[in-house]
C-alpha positions, 0 to 999 in steps of 0.5 A: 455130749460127755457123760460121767461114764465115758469121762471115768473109763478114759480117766477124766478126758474130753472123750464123748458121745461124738466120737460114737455118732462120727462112727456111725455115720462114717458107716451110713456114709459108706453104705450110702456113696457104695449103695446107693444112685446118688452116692454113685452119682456123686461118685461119677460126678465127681471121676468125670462130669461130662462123661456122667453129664453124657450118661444122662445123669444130672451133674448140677443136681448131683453136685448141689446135692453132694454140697448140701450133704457135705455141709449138713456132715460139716455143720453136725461135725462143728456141732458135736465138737463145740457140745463135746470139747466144750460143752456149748457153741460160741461164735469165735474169730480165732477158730482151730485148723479142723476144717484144714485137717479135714481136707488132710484126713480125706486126702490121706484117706482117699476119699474113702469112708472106712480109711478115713477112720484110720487117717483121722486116727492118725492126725488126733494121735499126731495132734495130741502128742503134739501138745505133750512132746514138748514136755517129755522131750526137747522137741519143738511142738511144731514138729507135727505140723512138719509131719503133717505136711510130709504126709500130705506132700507124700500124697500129693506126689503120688497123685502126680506121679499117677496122673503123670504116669498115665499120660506117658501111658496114654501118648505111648498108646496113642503112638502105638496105634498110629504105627499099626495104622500106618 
C-alpha cells in the first residue's frame, strides 16, 4: 500500500494508498445510504424498526444486511491499516483502540458519511499530536484521551438533552390536546 511516491512528498511517513481507498468508499457510502432503497431502508430501520417493520420493509433482512456491509467496511479497514502501517497482517493479543475510535468518529460525525471525513480528521490529528506533545511540552500524553473523552461526553450530553427536550415537547402536546378536548 505505500509507494516511494507517496513516502517522498509527506517526507518519509506512513502515509498510503489507504487513505485515498477510505476516500472513495466514504463517497460510494454516501451515495449508497442517500440514494439507494436499501440505504433508505437501512436508515429507516435504523430511525424506527417497527414503523419500517409497519411500512412493509423487512427489518431482519434489513438489519443482517446493514451488519454484513459494516463488517465487509471494517474488515477492509483492518486490512488496508495492517498492509499500509505495517505492511503485513498478523494476529496480535494487544490490538490499538481503533474500533473504539471508530465508534467515537461516527458519534461525532452523526453517522453521516461526508462529516466523518472531518471528525476522523480531527481524532488522527489529536492522536498523533499526542504522541509528540510530550516532547514539545510538559504535558502528559494523556491528555488526548481526556480530550477525547470531553468530545464524546459533549456528544452525548446533547443527545440527552434532545431526547429530553422532545419529551417535554411531547407531554406539553399531549397536555394541550387533552384541554382542547375538554
Amino acid at each position: 500500500m505505500r509507494t516511494p511516491f507517496l513516502e517522498q512528498i509527506t517526507n518519509h511517513s506512513t502515509f498510503h494508498w489507504g487513505f485515498f481507498i477510505a476516500l472513495v468508499l466514504v463517497i460510494v457510502m454516501w451515495w449508497y445510504l442517500k440514494r439507494s432503497k436499501t440505504g433508505f431502508e437501512i436508515k429507516a430501520v435504523g430511525l424506527n424498526e417497527q414503523a419500517a417493520r409497519y411500512a412493509g420493509m423487512n427489518t431482519k433482512q434489513t438489519i443482517m444486511w446493514a451488519m454484513l456491509l459494516s463488517g465487509l467496511l471494517a474488515g477492509l479497514a483492518g486490512a488496508v491499516d495492517g498492509l499500509g502501517n505495517y505492511q503485513n497482517i498478523s494476529v496480535s493479543n494487544a490490538l490499538p483502540d481503533i474500533g473504539f475510535n471508530g465508534m467515537a468518529v461516527a458519534l461525532l460525525a452523526n453517522g453521516h458519511p461526508i462529516g466523518i471525513i472531518f471528525a476522523a480528521i480531527l481524532f488522527s490529528a489529536l492522536q498523533i499530536g499526542g504522541l509528540s506533545i510530550s516532547v514539545y511540552s510538559t504535558t502528559p500524553t494523556e491528555i488526548v484521551n481526556i480530550v477525547i473523552a470531553s468530545i464524546i461526553f459533549f456528544v452525548g450530553v446533547r443527545f440527552l438533552f434532545e431526547q429530553l427536550l422532545n419529551h417535554r415537547l411531547l407531554k406539553k402536546h399531549a397536555l394541550m390536546k387533552e384541554r382542547l378536548e375538554k
